[in-house]
N, C-alpha and C positions, 0 to 999 in steps of 0.2 A: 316540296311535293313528294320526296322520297320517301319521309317519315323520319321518326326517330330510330339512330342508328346508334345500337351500344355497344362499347368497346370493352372489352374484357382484358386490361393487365395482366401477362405474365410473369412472374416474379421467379426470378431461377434462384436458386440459395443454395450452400457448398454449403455440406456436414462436415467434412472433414478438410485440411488445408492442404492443398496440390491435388486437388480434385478432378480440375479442367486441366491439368496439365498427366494426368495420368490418362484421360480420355481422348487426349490426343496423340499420346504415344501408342495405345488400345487401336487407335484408328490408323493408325501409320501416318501421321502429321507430321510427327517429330520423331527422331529418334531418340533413345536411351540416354545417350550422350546429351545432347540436347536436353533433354527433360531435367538431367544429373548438374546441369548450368545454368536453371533457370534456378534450382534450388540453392547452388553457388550463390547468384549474383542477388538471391535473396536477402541469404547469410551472410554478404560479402560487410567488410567492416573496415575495408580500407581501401582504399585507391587501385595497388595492385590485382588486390584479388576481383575488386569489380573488373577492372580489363582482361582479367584471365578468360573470368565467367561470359565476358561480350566474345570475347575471343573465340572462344569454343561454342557459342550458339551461333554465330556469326561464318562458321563454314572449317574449324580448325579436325572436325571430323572427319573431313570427306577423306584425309590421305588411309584411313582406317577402312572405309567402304571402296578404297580403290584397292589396298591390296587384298580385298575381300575378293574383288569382282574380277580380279587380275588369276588368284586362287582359285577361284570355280572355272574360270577359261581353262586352268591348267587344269586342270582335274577333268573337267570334263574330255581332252586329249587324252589323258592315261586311258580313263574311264574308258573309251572309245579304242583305243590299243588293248585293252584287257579283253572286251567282249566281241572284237571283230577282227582279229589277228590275221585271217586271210583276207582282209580287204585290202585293198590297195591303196592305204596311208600315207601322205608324203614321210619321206625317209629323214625328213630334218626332223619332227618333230622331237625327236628325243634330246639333239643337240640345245634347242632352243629353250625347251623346256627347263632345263638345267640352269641355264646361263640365265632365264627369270627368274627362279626360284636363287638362283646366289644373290639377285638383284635386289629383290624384296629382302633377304633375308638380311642381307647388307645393312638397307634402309632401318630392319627392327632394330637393329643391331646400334646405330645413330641416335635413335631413337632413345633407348633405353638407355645409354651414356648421357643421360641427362641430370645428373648428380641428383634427382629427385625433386627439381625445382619446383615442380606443378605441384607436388603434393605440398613441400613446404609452404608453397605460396598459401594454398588454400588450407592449411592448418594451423601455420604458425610459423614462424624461424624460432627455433627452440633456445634460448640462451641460458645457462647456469649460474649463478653466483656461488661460488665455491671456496674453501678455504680454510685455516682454522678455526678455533673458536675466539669470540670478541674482539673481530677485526674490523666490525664495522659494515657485514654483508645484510644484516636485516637493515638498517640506515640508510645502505645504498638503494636497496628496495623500494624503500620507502621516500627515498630523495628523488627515485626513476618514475615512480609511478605517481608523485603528489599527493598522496597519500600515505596514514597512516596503516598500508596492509600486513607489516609483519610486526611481533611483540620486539621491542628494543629493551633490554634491559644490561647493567652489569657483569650478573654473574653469568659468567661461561657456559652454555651449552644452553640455552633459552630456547634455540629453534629445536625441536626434535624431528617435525615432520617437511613437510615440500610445499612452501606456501608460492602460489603462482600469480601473478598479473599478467594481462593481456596491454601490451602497447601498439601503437602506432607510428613507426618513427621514417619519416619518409614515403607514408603512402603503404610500409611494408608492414604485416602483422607479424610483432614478436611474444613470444610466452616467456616470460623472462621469471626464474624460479631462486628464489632462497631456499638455501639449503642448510642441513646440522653442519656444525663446524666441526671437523676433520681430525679426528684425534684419537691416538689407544684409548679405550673407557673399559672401566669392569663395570658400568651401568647397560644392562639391558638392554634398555629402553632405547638408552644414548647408542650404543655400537648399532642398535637395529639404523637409526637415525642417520650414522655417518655410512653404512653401509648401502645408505638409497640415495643418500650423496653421490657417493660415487657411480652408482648406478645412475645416478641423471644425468652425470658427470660425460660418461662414458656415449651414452645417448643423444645428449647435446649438438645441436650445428656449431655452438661456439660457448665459450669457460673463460669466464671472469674469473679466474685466480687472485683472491683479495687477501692481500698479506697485511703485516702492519712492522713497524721497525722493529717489535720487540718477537715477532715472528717470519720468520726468510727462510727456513728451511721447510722446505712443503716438498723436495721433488719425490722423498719414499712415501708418499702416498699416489701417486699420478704415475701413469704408465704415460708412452711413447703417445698412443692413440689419442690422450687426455691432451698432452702437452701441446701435439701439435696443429689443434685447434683451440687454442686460447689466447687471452689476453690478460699481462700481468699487470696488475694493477697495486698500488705498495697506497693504503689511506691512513690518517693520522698525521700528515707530513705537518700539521699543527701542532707538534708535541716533540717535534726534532729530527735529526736524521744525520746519524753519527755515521754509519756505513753506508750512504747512498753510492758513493766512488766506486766501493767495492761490490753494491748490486747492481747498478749502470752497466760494468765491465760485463758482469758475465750473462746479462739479459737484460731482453727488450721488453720494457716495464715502462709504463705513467705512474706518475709520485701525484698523490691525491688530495684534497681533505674533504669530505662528506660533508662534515660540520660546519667549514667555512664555505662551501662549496664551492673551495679551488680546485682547478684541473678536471672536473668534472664532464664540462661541458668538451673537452678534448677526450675525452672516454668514449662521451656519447658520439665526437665525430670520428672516431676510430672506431666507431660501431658500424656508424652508417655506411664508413666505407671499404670494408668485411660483407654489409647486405651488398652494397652496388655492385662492387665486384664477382660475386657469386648469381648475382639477379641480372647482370650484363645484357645476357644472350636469351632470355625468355620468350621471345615472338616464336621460335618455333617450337615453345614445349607443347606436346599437344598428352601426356600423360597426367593426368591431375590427383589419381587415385589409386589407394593400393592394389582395389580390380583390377583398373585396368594393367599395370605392369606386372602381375602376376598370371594374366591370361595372354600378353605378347609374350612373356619370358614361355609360358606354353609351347605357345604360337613357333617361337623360334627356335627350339629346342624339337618341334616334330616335323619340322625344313629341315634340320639336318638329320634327323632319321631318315625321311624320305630320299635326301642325297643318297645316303650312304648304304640303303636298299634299291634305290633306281638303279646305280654303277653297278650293284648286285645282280641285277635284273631278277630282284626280286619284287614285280610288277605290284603284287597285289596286295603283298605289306604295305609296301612305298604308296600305294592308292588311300590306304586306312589310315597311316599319318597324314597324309597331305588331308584327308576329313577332317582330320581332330585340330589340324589347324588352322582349318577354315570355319570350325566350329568355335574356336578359342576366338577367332578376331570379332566372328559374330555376337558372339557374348559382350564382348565390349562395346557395342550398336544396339544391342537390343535386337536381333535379328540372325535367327537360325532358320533354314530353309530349304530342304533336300531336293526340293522339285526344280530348282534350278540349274542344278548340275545336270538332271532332265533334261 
């Protein structure tokens, strides 16, 4: 009796990909953070790093928006002491105000002593293969990743550049890098090659130093830094091993072989547990990016300005830092906004 009644389909369609998710930060849905872990847990490609990314949409921001909103109370006190000095103010404020600001600044402080976990998580755990030349580090590569990804050959010096695999060993994402084999050259090409060695070397969360019996003397190429994130690894042990007694003694080294693939699989659990150990304590990293530690290192660096001009009673300095530090945490939220200190 109504008649006919037609219905028109709406069809919504995204041009470009994080579309709905940028219109809802635009709206204030989500925050920055937020938005920055949807893209995570996009990307994510292992276990850990999807827990990171649930982590952080899941509420690991709010400690960020609390010493935000903890920062505008104080400021707004200065603010209020600066433009109404003969009012009748309670007299603690200044006492208290202090004793918060060393609170939070405490906490950045915790905070940032986070050996970089959150980033590593979400980039990689960076591991090196280093060592001289034809000891068997493209092999090991190629033994790690199941694949054929770096060129194997004889003659000496075959790798020149940085070939990289992406692993997964435990849930953790590692970048694990073959590198030029390690040695004086009058070749160009070769010195450029051992020279970004050691720069990955140096760069590295952790250095597979891969020797072979007919080579043990490696320590004048490696500084303190190198050594004391490594693991020595002696391959070949297929082909003999005259001085092992005397490498045993004076280092903590695994005896290998690539080729039989003995001891191997003790490598890789001397890997894992180098990740576990360093990966322990990650429920409270709440730092994931080089933003955001570069805007808390801000952050805490204009807390103690503000100290250090408050005890000055130099008011209105100490007001412009405590801004720019409440402007740094907001940068990390997505969220700057003057009218609140209003």
């Amino acid at each position: 009796s109504l008649g006919k009644v037609e219905f028109t389909p709406l069809f919504f369609t995204s041009e470009q990909s994080g579309e709905f998710t940028k219109i809802a930060f635009q709206n204030n849905k989500i925050n920055l953070l937020k938005a920055e872990s949807i893209g995570d847990l996009i990307a994510a490609e292992t276990e850990l790093q999807r827990k990171q990314a649930l982590r952080v949409m899941s509420g690991a921001s709010s400690k960020f928006n609390l010493w935000r909103e903890e920062l505008i109370k104080i400021l707004g006190e200065v603010e209020a002491k600066i433009d109404f000095p003969d009012e009748d103010l309670p007299t603690d404020i200044s006492k208290n105000l202090k004793l918060n600001i060393e609170k939070i600044k405490n906490e950045i402080e915790k905070t940032l002593n986070d050996d970089k976990t959150g980033e590593i998580i979400r980039e990689g755990f960076k591991v090196a293969i280093v060592g001289p030349p034809n000891v068997g580090k493209s092999s090991l590569l190629n033994y790690l990743s199941k694949r054929e990804a770096a060129i194997v050959s004889e003659k000496a010096g075959t790798t020149r550049d940085v070939v990289e695999v992406h692993l997964d060993i435990s849930g953790i994402p590692i970048i694990i890098s073959d590198t030029a084999g390690i040695r004086d050259s009058n070749d160009e090409i070769e010195a450029k090659g051992v020279k970004l060695a050691i720069s990955r070397a140096e760069d590295a969360d952790l250095n597979i130093i891969l020797l072979d019996p007919k080579n043990l003397d490696f320590k004048g190429f490696f500084n303190s830094q190198i050594a004391d994130k490594s693991i020595v690894v002696i391959n070949k042990s297929d082909l003999g091993f005259d001085n092992s007694a005397k490498l045993e003694k004076n280092m903590d080294s695994i005896i290998i072989s690539v080729k039989l693939g003995k001891n191997v699989d003790k490598l890789i659990d001397n890997i894992k547990s180098k990740l576990k150990k360093h990966f322990l304590n990650n429920d409270n990293v709440i730092i994931t990016r080089s933003r955001h530690r570069h805007h808390l290192k801000e952050c805490h660096k204009h807390l103690n300005n503000f100290l250090v001009k408050n005890d000055n009673e130099d008011y209105d300095k100490a007001a412009e830092d405590l801004r720019l530090s409440i402007r740094h945490i907001g940068t990390i939220v997505g969220k700057v906004d003057v009218e609140e200190i209003l």
